[in-house]
C-alpha angles and dihedrals in degrees: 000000000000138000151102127325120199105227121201107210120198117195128165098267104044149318133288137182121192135174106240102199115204095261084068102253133136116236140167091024110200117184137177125184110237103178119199117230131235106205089170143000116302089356109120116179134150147200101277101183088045094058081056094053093049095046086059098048094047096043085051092049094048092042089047091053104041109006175098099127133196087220150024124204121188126211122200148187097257126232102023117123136217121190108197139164117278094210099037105023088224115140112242088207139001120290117263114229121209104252092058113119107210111118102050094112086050087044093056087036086064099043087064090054095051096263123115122197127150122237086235104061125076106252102084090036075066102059092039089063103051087038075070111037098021119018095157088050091231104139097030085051087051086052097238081114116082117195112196140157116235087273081053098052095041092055091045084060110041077053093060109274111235100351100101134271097048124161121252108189139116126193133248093253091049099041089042094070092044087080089224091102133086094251094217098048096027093225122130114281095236088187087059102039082060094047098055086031097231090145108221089238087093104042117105124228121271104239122179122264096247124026127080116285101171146317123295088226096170084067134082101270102007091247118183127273099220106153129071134171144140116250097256091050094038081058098042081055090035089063087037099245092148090122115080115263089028111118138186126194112200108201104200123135085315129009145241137185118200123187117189112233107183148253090296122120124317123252123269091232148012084233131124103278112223088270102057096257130109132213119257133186103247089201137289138243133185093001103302131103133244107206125212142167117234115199111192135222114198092200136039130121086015093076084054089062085050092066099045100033101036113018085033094219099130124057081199141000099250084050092079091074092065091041095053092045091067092077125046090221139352094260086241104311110150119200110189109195117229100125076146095025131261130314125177130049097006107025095207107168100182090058114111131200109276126189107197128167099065128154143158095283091050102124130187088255093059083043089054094043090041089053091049094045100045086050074058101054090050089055093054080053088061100040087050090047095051105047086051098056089033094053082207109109113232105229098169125020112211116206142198130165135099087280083061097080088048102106094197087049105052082045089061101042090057086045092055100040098037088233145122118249134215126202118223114240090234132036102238116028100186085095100044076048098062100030086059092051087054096039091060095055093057090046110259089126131027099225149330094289100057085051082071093060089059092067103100107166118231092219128342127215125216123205120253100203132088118238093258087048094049098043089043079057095043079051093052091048105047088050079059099053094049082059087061101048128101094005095147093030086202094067102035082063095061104098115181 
């Protein structure tokens, strides 16, 4: 059997559905804004009952103009957590996204106590909200409590919600990132679950990423949900880097850069490899993982929106491609963007973004260009760092995001890494990804190879430098960067 598969795609911001054909491409996009909210500093949560409702709407508006499908596949923000009831499917709290802060403090609490989580991943939200709704664990240790991450609660609702019969399941790339799991056999870790008291009553089921799980009955047709990843991996599969050594780098508001690595052996760990990357699950299938690394970039496109929302010096985003094309180069003018501080490979915290080089003559147009090449030199960080914990050369680097249609910037990001690069098709790859993933359970594609063969880049880049230009500029920059780092030292001294 082939067809189409609907794919409900949950991003930060808000929610789209879209029909993925078998010829791999998007069709009959549907999207609705859901904002998270910042009460506080450092505090992100979000509507969680409204991002059901606008899954369903959009999934309804996408299936009325180009289905009916033989799949569905979902895409999520990774990390963020929802607690809900079991018999109603009402949220006891607001969700909890995954750049909220909170649980530093806990974080550092643990540490002390040998045991290392990050405030971003999902493990310690938990515990915040039960520390709320449930602090004896009463109700989570009788079961009437769920726990899920966002691929969790959509697929609770496509299911049916509350209905009965829902379905309760999150997939390996998703429950790998929560930090609850033994990182090698992705099963819950059940010593660690006691320890932070999150009682296992609550905890949903680890399907596959692609494979059927149950039906998406509140859908026309109840057609199977039978594709699951978190939005990192749904983009790695998107640009069709399911063989080892292939990469993809994703320049949002942040950026990441995954490699797949194989079905060896898991990692040891969850930790921060020598290089400043982590291991991710890329998906699984058939029971057996594909392995990948993940280096992360805390600011991309969002230095971008400095420029036009707080110096004033874009009208538009894309208007930052015209404006850095009105100089040849940035005489000399560095941006290093840690704006959030620094991820891979040094993971300094307490850096801030820093412009030097300036001069008299330094005009808007070299501080445009700087900002977009420096985004690029961290990307040559990633892509370094990657290659050395990985032990796979990147030949080609595959890229998707809203940077990605910026022509200065893919220039210089050939330019930077040496590499050819390879625009992705579509702008954003999370739902081809999953749409791919589901597409192979229902028989489209034969396995996870031949989705390599469906990446066919939109445009490629070359680089335009020799070897001796490009590693006098990685000089410069990284000359640059040292000047970022460790710019508030208390900071710079926090390591999750």
């Amino acid at each position: 059997m082939s067809g189409s598969v609907l794919v409900v795609d949950v991003g930060t911001s808000g929610v789209r559905a879209a029909i993925v054909r078998p010829d791999a491409t998007v069709a009959h996009e549907h999207y609705v804004r859901v904002l998270p909210e910042t009460p506080a500093p450092g505090l992100v949560e979000f509507d969680a009952a409204r991002m059901a409702e606008a899954a369903l709407e959009v999934a309804a508006a996408s299936l009325a103009a180009g289905g009916p499908v033989d799949g569905v596949g979902i895409a999520n923000q990774r990390a963020s957590v929802i607690v809900w009831e079991r018999a109603s499917g009402r949220p006891v709290a607001p969700g909890i996204g995954w750049q909220d802060l909170r649980t530093v403090g806990t974080c550092l609490a643990l540490q002390a106590e040998g045991i290392r989580l990050a405030p971003n991943a999902s493990a310690t939200k938990v515990m915040a909200i039960l520390d709320d709704v449930d602090p004896e664990r009463t109700r989570a240790e009788r079961g009437e409590l769920c726990f899920g991450t966002v691929d969790s609660w959509v697929a609770w609702t496509l299911s049916g919600g509350g209905n009965g019969g829902a379905l309760h399941v999150t997939d390996a790339t998703n429950v790998a990132v929560t930090q609850l799991v033994d990182a090698a056999n992705i099963e819950w870790d059940h010593d660690l679950l006691k320890k932070l008291r999150i009682p296992a009553a609550m905890l949903p089921a680890i399907v596959d990423s692609s494979g059927a799980v149950g039906a998406a009955s509140a859908l026309p047709g109840s057609p199977p949900i039978c594709g699951i990843a978190g939005d990192q991996q749904a983009s790695l599969v998107g640009q069709g880097c399911t063989i080892p050594g292939l990469a993809k780098a994703t320049f949002g508001t942040g950026g990441m850069l995954d490699q797949c690595t194989g079905q060896g052996a898991g990692p040891g760990s969850a930790q921060r490899s020598t290089g400043g990357t982590f291991p991710i699950v890329a998906f699984r299938v058939g029971g057996k993982a594909t392995w990948g690394t993940e280096a992360v970039m805390l600011s991309a496109g969002t230095c971008v929106e400095w420029l036009r929302d707080d110096l004033g010096l874009l009208a538009s985003s894309d208007e930052s491609e015209a404006v850095a094309r009105q100089c040849e180069s940035t005489e000399d003018v560095w941006f290093v963007p840690a704006l959030l501080g620094l991820g891979t490979p040094v993971w300094d915290f307490g850096a801030r973004g820093t412009l030097v080089g300036l001069t008299r003559g330094s005009a808007r147009p070299h501080i445009v260009r700087a900002v977009l090449e420096g985004v690029a030199h961290r990307g040559a960080d990633l892509l370094e760092a990657s290659e050395s914990d990985s032990g796979y050369p990147i030949k080609s680097l595959r890229v998707d995001g809203g940077m990605s249609d910026n022509g200065v910037f893919v220039q210089a990001l050939a330019d930077a890494t040496g590499r050819r690069i390879e625009v992705s098709p579509v702008l954003e790859a999370t739902t081809l990804g999953a749409g791919l993933l589901a597409g192979l359970a229902i028989g489209n594609y034969t396995s996870t190879d031949e989705l390599a063969t469906t990446f066919v880049p939109r445009r490629t880049a070359e680089p335009h430098l020799d070897e001796t230009a490009r590693s006098a500029q990685r000089e410069r920059w990284l000359l640059a960067r040292a000047k970022a780092e460790a710019t508030i030292p208390e900071l710079s001294g926090l390591s999750f």
